[in-house]
C-alpha atoms as an extended CHARMM CRD file, in Angstrom:
* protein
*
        69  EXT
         1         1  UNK       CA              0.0000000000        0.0000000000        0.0000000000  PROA      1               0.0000000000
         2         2  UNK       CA              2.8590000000        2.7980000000        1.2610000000  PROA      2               0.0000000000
         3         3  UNK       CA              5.7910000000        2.6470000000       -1.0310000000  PROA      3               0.0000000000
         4         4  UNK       CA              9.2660000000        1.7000000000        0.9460000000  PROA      4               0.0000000000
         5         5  UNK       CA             10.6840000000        5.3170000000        0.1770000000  PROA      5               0.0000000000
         6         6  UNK       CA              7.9290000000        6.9470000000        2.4550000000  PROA      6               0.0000000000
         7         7  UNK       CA              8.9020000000        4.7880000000        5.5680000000  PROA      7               0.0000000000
         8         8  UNK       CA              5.2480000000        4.1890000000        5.7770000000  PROA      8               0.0000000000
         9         9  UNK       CA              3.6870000000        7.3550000000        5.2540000000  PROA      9               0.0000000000
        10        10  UNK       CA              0.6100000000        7.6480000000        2.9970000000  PROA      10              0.0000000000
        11        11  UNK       CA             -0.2940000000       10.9360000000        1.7950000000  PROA      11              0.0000000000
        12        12  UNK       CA             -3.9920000000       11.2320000000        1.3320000000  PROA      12              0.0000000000
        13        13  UNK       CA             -5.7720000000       13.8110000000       -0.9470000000  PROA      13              0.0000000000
        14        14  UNK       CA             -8.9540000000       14.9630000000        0.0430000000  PROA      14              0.0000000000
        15        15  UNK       CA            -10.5740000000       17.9170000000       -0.3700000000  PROA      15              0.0000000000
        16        16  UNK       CA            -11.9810000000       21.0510000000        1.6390000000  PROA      16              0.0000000000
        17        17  UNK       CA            -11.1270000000       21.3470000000        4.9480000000  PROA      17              0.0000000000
        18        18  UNK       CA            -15.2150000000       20.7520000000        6.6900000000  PROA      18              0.0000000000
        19        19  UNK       CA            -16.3190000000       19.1010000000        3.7710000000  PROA      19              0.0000000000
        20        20  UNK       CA            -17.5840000000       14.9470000000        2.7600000000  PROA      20              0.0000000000
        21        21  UNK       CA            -14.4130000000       13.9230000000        1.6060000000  PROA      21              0.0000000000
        22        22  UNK       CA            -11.9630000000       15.9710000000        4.0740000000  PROA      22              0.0000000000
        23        23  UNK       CA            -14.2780000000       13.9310000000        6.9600000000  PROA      23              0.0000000000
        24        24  UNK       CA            -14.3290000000       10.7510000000        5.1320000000  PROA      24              0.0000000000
        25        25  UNK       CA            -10.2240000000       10.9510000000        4.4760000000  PROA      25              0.0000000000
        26        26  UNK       CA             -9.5910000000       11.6750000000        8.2660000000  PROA      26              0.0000000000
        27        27  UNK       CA            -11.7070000000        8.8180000000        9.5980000000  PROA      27              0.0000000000
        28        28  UNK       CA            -10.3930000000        6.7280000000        7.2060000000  PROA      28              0.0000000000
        29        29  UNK       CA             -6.7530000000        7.8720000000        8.4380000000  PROA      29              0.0000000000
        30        30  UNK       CA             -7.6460000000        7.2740000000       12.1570000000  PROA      30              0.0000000000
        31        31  UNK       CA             -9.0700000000        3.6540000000       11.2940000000  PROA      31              0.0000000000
        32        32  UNK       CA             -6.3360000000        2.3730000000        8.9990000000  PROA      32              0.0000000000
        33        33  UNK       CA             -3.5930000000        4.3170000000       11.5950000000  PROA      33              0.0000000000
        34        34  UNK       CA             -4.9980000000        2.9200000000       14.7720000000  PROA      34              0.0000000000
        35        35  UNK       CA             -3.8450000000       -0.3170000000       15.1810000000  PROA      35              0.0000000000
        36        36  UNK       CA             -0.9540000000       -0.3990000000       12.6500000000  PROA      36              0.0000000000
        37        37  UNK       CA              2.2580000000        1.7350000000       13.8300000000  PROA      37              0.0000000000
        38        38  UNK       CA              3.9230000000        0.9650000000       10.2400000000  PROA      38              0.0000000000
        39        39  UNK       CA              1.5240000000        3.1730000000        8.2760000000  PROA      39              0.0000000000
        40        40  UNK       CA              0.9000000000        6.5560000000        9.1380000000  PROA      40              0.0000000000
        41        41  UNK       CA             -1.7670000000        8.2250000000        6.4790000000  PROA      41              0.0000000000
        42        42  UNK       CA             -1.1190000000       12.3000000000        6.1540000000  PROA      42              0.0000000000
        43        43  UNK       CA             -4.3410000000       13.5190000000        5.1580000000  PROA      43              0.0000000000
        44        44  UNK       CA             -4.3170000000       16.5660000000        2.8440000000  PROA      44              0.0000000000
        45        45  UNK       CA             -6.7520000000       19.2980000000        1.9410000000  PROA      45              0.0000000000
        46        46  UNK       CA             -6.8950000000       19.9190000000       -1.7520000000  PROA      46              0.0000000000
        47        47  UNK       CA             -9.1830000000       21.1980000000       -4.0520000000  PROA      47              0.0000000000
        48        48  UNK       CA            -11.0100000000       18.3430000000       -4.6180000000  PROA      48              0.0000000000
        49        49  UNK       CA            -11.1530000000       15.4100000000       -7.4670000000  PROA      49              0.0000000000
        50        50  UNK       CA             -9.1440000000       16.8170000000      -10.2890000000  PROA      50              0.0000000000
        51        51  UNK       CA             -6.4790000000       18.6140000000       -7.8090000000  PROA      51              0.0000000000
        52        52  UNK       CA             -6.3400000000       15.1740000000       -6.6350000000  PROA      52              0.0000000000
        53        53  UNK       CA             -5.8750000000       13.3290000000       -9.7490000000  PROA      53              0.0000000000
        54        54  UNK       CA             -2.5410000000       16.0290000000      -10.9930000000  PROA      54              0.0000000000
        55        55  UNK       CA             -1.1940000000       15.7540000000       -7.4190000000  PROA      55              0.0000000000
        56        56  UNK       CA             -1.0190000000       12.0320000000       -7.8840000000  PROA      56              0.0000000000
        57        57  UNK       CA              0.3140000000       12.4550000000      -11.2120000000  PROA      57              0.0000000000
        58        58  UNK       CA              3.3260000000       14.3490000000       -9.6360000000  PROA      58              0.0000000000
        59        59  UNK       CA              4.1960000000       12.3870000000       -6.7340000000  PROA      59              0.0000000000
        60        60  UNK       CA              2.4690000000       14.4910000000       -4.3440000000  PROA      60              0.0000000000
        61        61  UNK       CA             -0.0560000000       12.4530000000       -2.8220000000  PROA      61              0.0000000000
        62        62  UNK       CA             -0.5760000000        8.3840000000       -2.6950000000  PROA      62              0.0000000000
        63        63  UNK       CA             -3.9740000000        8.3310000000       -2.9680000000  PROA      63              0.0000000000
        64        64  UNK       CA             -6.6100000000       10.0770000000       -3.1090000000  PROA      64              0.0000000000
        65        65  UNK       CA            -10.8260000000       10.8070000000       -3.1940000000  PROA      65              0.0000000000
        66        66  UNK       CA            -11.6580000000       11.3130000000       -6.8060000000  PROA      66              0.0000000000
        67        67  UNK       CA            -14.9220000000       11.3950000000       -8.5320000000  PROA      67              0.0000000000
        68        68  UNK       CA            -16.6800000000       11.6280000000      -11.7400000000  PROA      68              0.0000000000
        69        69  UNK       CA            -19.4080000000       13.2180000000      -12.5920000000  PROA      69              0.0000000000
């Protein structure tokens, strides 16, 4: 899931800080962080789905919430 050169960090693009998918990335942060001290998931603000999409593109994030509509 993490790549080695992270030493377990995930970076996780979201999007707006209050909104649906900041909420969703943070619980799914504490969740998949709780119990496993070899991952540690940085969740990120962004701009939403297509932010998302070119910061993956670049390296900048590991995953992250995108949708289509």
């Amino acid at each position: 899931m993490c790549s080695c050169e992270n030493g377990g960090r995930l970076s996780f693009g979201t999007g707006n800080v209050g909104g649906n998918y900041y909420l969703y990335g943070s619980t799914f942060s504490h969740f998949l962080s709780e119990d496993n001290d070899k991952i540690k998931v940085n969740v990120k603000a962004t701009a939403g789905s297509a932010a998302n999409i070119r910061l993956i593109e670049k390296g900048f994030l590991d995953i992250g919430i995108v949708q289509s509509d």
